[in-house]
C-alpha positions in Angstrom: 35.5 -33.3 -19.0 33.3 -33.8 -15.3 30.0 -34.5 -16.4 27.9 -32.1 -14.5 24.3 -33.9 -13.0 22.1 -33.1 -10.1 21.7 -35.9 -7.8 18.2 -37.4 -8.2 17.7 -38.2 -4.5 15.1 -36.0 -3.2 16.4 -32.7 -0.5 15.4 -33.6 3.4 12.5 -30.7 4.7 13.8 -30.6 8.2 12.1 -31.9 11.0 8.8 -29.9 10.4 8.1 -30.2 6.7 7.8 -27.8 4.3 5.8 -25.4 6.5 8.4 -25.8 9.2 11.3 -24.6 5.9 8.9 -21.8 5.3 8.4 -20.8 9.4 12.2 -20.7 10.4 13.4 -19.2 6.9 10.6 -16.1 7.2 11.2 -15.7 10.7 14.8 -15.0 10.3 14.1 -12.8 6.9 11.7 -10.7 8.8 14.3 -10.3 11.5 17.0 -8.7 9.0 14.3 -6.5 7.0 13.0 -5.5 10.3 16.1 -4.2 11.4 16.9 -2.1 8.6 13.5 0.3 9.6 12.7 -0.6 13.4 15.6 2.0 15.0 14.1 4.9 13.0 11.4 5.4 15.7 14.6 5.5 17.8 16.6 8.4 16.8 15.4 10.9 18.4 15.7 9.1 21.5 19.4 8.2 20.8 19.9 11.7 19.8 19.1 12.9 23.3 21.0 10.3 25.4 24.1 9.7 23.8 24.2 13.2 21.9 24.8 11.9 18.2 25.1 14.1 15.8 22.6 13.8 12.3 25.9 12.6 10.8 26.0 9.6 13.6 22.2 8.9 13.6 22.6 8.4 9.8 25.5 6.3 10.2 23.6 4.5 13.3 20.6 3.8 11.2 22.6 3.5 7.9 25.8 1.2 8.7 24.0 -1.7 8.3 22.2 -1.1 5.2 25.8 -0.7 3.9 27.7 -3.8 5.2 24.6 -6.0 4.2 24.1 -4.7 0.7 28.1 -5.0 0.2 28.2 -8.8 1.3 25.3 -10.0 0.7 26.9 -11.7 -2.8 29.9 -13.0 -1.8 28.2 -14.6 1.5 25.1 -15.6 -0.6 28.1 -17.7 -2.5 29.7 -18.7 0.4 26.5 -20.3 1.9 26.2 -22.1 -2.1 29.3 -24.1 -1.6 30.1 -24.5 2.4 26.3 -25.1 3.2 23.2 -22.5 3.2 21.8 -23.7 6.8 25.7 -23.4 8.2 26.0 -19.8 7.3 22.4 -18.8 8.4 23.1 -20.0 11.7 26.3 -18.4 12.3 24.9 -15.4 10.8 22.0 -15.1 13.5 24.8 -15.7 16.2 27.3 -13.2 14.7 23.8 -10.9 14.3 22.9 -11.4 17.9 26.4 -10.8 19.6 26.2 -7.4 18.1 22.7 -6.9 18.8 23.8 -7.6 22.8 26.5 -5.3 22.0 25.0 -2.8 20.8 21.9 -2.6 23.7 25.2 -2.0 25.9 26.5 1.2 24.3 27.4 4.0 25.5 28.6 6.2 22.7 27.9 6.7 19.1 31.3 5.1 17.5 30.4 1.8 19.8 27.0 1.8 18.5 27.9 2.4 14.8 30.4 -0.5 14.8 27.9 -2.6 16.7 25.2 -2.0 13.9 28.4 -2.7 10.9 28.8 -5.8 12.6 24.9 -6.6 13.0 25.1 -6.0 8.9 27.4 -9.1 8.1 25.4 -10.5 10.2 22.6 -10.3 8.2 24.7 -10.8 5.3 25.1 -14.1 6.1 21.9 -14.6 7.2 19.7 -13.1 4.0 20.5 -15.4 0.8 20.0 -18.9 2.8 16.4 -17.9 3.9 14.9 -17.9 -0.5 17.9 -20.1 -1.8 17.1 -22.5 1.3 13.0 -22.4 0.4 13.8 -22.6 -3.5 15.9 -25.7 -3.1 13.7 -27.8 -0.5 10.1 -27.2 -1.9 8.8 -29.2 -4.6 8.3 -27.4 -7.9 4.6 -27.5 -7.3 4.7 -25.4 -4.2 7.8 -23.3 -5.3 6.2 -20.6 -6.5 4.0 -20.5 -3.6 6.9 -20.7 -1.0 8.9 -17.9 -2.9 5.4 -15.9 -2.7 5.5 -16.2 0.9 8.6 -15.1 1.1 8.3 -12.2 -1.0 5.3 -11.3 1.1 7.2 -11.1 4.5 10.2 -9.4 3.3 8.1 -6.5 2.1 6.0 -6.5 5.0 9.0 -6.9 7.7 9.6 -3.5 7.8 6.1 -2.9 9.3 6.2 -5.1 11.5 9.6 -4.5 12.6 8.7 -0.8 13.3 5.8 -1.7 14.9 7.4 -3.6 17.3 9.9 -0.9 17.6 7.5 1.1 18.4 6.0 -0.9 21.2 9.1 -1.6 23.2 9.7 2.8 23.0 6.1 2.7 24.7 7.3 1.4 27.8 11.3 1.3 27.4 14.5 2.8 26.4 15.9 2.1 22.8 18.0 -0.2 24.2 15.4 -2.4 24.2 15.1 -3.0 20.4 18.4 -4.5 20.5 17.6 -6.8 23.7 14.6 -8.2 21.8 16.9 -8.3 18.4 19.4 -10.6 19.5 16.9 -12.7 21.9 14.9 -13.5 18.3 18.2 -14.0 16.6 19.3 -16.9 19.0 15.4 -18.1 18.6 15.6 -17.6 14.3 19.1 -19.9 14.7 17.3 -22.8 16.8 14.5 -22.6 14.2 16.7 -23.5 11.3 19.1 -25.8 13.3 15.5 -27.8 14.2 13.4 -27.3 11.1 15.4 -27.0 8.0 17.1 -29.4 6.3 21.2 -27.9 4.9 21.6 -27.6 1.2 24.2 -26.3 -1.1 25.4 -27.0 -4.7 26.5 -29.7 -6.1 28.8 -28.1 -8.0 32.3 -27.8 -7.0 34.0 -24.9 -8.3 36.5 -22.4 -7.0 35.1 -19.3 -5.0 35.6 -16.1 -7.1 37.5 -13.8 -4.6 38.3 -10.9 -7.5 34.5 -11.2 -8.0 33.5 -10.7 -5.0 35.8 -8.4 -3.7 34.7 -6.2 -6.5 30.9 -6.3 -6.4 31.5 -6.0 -2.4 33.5 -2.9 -3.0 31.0 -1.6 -6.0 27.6 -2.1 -3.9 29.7 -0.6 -0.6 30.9 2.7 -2.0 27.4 2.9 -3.9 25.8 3.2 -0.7 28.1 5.0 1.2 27.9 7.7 -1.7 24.2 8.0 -1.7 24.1 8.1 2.1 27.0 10.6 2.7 25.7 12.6 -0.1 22.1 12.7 0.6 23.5 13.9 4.5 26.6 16.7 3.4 26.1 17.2 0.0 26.7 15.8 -3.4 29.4 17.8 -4.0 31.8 16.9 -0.6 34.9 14.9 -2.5 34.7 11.8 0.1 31.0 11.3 -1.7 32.5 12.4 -4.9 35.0 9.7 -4.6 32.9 7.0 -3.0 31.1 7.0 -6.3 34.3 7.2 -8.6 35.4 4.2 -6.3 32.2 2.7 -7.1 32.2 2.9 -11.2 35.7 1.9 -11.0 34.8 -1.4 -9.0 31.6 -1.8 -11.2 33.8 -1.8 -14.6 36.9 -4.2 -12.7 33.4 -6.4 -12.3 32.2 -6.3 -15.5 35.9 -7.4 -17.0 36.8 -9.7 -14.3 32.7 -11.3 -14.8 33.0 -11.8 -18.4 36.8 -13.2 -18.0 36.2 -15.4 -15.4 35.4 -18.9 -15.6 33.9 -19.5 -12.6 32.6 -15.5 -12.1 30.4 -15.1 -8.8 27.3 -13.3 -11.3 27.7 -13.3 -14.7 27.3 -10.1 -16.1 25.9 -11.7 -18.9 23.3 -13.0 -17.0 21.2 -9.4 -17.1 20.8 -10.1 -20.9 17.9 -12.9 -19.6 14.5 -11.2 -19.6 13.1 -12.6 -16.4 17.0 -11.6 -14.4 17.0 -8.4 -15.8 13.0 -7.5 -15.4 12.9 -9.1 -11.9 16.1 -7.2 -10.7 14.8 -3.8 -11.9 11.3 -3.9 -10.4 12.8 -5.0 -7.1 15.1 -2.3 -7.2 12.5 0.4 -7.7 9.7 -1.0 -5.6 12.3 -1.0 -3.2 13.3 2.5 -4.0 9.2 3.4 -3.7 9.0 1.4 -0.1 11.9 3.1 1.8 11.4 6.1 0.2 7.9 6.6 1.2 8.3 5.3 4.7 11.1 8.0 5.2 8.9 11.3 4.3 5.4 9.1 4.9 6.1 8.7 8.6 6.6 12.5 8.9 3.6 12.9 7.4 2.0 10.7 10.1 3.8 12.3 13.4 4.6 16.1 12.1 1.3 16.6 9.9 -1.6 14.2 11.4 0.5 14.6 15.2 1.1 10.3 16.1 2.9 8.7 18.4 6.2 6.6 16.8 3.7 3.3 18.1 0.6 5.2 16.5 2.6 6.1 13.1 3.3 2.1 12.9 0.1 1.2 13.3 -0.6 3.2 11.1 0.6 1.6 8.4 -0.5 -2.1 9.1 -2.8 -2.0 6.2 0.5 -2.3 3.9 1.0 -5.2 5.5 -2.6 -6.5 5.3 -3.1 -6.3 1.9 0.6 -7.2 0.8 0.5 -11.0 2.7 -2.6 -11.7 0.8 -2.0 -10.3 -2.7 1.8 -11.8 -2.4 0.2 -15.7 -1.7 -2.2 -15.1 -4.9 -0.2 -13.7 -6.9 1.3 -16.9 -8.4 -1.7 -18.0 -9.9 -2.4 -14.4 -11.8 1.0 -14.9 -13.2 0.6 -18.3 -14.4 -2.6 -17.3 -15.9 -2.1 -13.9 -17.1 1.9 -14.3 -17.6 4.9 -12.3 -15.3 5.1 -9.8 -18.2 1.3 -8.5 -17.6 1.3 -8.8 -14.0 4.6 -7.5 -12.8 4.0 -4.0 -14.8 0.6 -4.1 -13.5 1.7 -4.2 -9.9 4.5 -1.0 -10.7 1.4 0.6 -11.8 -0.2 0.1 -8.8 2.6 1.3 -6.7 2.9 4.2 -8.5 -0.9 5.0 -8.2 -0.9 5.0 -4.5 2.4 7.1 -4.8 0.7 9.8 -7.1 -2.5 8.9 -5.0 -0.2 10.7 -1.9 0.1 14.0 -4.2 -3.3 15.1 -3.8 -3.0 15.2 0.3 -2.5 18.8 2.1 -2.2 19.4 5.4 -5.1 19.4 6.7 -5.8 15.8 5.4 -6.5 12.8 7.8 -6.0 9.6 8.2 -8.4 8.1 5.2 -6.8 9.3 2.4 -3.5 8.3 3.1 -5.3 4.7 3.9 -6.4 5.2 0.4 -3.3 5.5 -1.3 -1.7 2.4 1.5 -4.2 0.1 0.1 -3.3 0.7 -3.6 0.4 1.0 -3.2 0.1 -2.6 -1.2 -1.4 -4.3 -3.5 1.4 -3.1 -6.0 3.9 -4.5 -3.4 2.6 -7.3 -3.4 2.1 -8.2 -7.0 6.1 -6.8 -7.5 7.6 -8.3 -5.2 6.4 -12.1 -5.9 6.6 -11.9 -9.2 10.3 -9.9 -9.6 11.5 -12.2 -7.2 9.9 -15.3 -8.7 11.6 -14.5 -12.2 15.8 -13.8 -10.8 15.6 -17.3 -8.6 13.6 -19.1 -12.0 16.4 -17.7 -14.3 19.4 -19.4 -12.3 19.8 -23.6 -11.7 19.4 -25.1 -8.6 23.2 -24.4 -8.1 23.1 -21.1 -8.0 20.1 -20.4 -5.5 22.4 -18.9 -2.7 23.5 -16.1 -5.5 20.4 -15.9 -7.2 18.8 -15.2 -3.8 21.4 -12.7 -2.8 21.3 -10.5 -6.5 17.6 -10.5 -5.3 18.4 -9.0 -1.6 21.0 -6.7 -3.1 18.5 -5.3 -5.1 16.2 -4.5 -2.3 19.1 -3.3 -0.1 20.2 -1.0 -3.3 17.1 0.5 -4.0 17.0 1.4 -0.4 19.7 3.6 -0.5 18.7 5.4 -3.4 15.1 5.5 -2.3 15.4 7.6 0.7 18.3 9.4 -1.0 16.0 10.4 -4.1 13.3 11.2 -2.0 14.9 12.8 0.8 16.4 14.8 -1.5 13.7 16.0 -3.9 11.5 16.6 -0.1 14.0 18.8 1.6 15.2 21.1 -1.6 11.4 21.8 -2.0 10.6 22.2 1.7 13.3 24.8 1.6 11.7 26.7 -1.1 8.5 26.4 0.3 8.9 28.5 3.6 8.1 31.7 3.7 11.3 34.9 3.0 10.4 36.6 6.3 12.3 33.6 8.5 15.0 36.0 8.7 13.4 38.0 11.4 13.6 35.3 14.0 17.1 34.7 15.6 19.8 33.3 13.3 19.7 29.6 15.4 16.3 29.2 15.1 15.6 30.5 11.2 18.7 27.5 10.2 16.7 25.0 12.6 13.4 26.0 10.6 15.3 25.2 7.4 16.7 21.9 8.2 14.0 20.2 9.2 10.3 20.3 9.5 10.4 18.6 12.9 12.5 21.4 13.9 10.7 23.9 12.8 8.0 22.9 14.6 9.6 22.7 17.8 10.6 26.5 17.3 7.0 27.1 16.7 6.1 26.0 20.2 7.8 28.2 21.5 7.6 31.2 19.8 4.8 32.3 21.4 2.1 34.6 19.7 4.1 34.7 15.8 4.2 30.3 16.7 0.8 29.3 14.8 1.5 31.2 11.5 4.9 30.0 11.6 3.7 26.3 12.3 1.0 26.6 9.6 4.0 28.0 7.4 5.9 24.9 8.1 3.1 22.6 7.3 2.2 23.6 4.4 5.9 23.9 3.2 6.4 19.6 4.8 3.5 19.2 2.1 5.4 20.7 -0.8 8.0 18.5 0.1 5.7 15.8 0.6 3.9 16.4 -3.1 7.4 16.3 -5.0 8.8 13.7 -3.6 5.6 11.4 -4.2 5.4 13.1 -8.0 9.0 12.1 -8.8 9.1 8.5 -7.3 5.4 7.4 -9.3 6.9 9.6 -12.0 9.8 6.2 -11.7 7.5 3.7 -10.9 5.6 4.3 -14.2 8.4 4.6 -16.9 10.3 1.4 -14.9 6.7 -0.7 -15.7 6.7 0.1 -19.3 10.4 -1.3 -19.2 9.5 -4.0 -17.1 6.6 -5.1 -20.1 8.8 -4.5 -22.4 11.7 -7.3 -21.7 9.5 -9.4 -19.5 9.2 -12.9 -20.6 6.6 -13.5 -22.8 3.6 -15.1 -21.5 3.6 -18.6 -20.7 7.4 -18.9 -21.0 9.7 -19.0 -17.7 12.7 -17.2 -17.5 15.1 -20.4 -18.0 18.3 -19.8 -17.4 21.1 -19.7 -20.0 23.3 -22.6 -21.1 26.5 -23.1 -19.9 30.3 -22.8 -20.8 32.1 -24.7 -23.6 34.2 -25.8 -21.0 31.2 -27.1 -18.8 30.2 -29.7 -21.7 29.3 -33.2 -21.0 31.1 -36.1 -22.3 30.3 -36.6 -26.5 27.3 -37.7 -26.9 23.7 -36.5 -27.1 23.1 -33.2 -27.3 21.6 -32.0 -23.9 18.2 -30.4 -24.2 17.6 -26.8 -23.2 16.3 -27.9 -19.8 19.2 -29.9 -19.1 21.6 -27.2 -19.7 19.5 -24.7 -17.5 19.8 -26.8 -14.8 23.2 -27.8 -15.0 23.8 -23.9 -15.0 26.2 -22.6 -12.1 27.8 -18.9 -11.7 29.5 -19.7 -15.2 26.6 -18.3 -17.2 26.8 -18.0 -20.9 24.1 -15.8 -22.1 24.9 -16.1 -26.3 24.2 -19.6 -25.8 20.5 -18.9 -23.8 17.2 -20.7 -24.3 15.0 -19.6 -26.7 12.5 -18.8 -23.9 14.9 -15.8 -23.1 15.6 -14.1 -25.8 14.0 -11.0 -27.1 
């Protein structure tokens, strides 16, 4: 059999070095994190002038969370074989088109598809920017490159809403597309100029059942946390989504462990740094988006900001992530991933249960509080959980290892600001007070649906409006409480797991050895390195490195 060896000749940077890999692959991951929370400061605004419905602003806001957590795999894989560079640029041009397109709508449906499309955009876009960083830096300034990385994708969404909320300052919400696909055709030049293309050097065949299957498993995932967090959990097309979903999962599962060439290994979330690393992304993720969707209510209905004011607002998540991601490398090496990533759920989680003690008269200092704490949590998580899935795959399978990491993120997304919007609006309800039904039958159902909307009744309700606003307030901050109580109440059991199967100190998280079938010619037998790198999407996790197991 094809004896499997990395070529020895060293990877080109690009035409500006290392620093130029890490500038053009961070500027087009801050572009696609970005968009996922920049056009929440404009739904209000879109609701007005092109009279969506909640259903359609979900969908406007939401359609591209779901077409980039469904292909991000598949495309991830695409970019390992074809070229990673290849598909990053023609995702920022497919991304920008749609971007265009989309500043040009007039009506919801036009403006939903335009968002789907901006999606696969980002699809192809998202795995090439850490598989493209992991396979040009040296393995002394790997960990530091991945830690950059890690530091922009959590703080993207700031800075994506902050510039969101700029451009709403002085323009329409058309604008935040305009400025989308003008940095998308600037994120494309930026790689064509300053990175180098890589892909594996394996050949293998592309594992369509695979990735049709995880595509369809991730997609009707999301769409069945979205739909049911909007109608209902008991509507049967959210019903069904998730059926659809378990059903794909499963065909996954059996294809995965079947295949010999699967697209991820199911196998592979046996290895302690995959399986840790892919569960504290997930619920920092689930923490992040969560909080942003009931924290920036907090800062316009409660403390009474502008969308630009709410954003800056929350620029000291970003202040303290950047930093805490970039040293971060060195606490693990010295302290060990299994010490530092729990340490940095437990953070999190104490800036989230920090958030529980506000009320509604509370300003702006103790919620800074609790944004300090919960950033350095962010920052410790991220690095680190993201540092252990690309250290437990090969150099071969960066594009995938890259995108399990981004559908992670994506994933705990979802379920984030399903979770918490949930748990916020069934105690908001049961909050308000049981004399709503003497106002008119319109305006006690807009008191119940939203805060925001019962606030705008308020206005104008004349003489009963202040007790009815005060009632509203302090029924946001029941809301408010629960939904910060049940997502630290998360973040703390998921750190105990995350010390628990973390790799032991001073131990990577190699990856496992591969196939029978994969063998090299008779001879000596390869060490444990050697088979970890020579390790592609066939993973075999019975035959893993001692450094792995429990």
């Amino acid at each position: 059999m094809k004896t499997l060896e990395r070529s020895k000749s060293p990877v080109r940077t690009g035409g500006g070095g290392h620093g130029g890999v890490l500038f053009a692959m961070c500027l087009s991951l801050v572009l696609v994190v970005a968009s996922v929370s920049a056009l929440n400061l404009a739904l209000p605004s879109l609701a007005v002038e092109l009279g969506a419905t909640n259903s359609a602003l979900t969908w406007i806001a939401d359609g591209y969370t779901v077409a980039l957590a469904a292909l991000v795999l598949p495309l991830g894989a695409l970019g390992d074989r074809i070229g990673r560079r290849k598909v990053l640029i023609a995702g920022n041009v497919v991304f920008g088109a749609a971007a265009v397109l989309a500043a040009c709508s007039s009506s919801t449906s036009h403006l939903i598809v335009c968002r789907v499309v901006m999606g696969v955009g980002a699809a192809m876009i998202m795995p090439g920017t850490l598989s493209t960083i992991t396979a040009v830096l040296p393995k002394n300034r790997k960990d530091r490159g991945v830690a950059i990385w890690s530091g922009f994708a959590a703080a993207g969404a700031i800075i994506g809403m902050l510039a969101a909320g700029g451009l709403l300052e002085q323009f329409s919400w058309k604008s935040i597309f305009w400025a989308s696909g003008a940095t998308a055709m600037a994120c494309a030049l930026a790689a064509l100029l300053l990175a180098p293309e890589t892909r594996s050097s394996v050949r293998e065949r592309f594992d369509f059942p695979g990735s049709a299957t995880t595509a369809l498993a991730v997609g009707a995932l999301v769409y069945g946390i979205i739909e049911g967090n909007d109608r209902g959990w008991t509507r049967p097309e959210v019903l069904a989504a998730l059926a659809v979903a378990v059903v794909a999962l499963a065909a996954y599962v059996v294809l995965g462990l079947r295949s010999r060439h699967p697209l991820l290994d199911p196998r592979l979330f046996k290895l302690r740094g995959f399986g840790a690393g892919t569960l504290a992304i997930l619920v920092q993720f689930m923490a992040v988006f969560g909080f942003f969707f009931v924290g920036l209510q907090f800062l316009q209905l409660i403390l009474g900001y502008s969308p630009l004011h709410s954003a800056v607002a929350l620029i000291p998540v970003a202040a303290v992530v950047l930093p805490t991601s970039v040293v971060t490398p060195r606490l693990a090496k010295r302290l060990g991933v299994k010490a530092v990533m729990p340490a940095g759920l437990l953070c999190l989680a104490g800036g989230m249960f920090w958030l529980t003690g506000l009320h509604a008269d509370s300003g702006y200092l103790p919620f800074l509080g609790a944004l300090v704490l919960a950033g350095a949590g962010i920052g410790l998580t991220s690095a680190t959980g993201t540092s252990s899935i690309v250290d437990s795959l090969g150099p071969d399978s960066q594009g995938v290892a890259s995108a399990m990491n981004d559908t992670a993120r994506e994933v705990g997304s979802a379920i984030g600001i399903a979770l918490m919007g949930s748990v916020f609006s069934s105690h908001y309800r049961s909050a308000l007070p049981d004399d709503l039904s003497r106002l008119p039958a319109q305006a006690a159902e807009t008191v119940h649906h939203s805060a925001a909307g019962g606030l705008e009744v308020a206005a104008h309700l004349g003489a009963q409006g202040p007790a009815l606003a005060a009632a509203v307030r302090d029924a946001f901050m029941s809301g408010f409480t629960s939904a910060m109580e049940v997502i630290a109440a998360i973040l703390a059991v998921a750190a105990i797991a995350c010390a628990a199967i973390a790799p032991r100190p001073g131990r990577k998280a190699q990856a496992a050895a591969p196939r029978p079938h994969w063998s090299a010619e008779p001879g000596p037998k390869a060490t444990t390195r050697q088979q970890a790198t020579a390790l592609g999407r066939g993973t075999d996790v019975l035959n893993a490195s001692t450094a792995d197991r429990p």
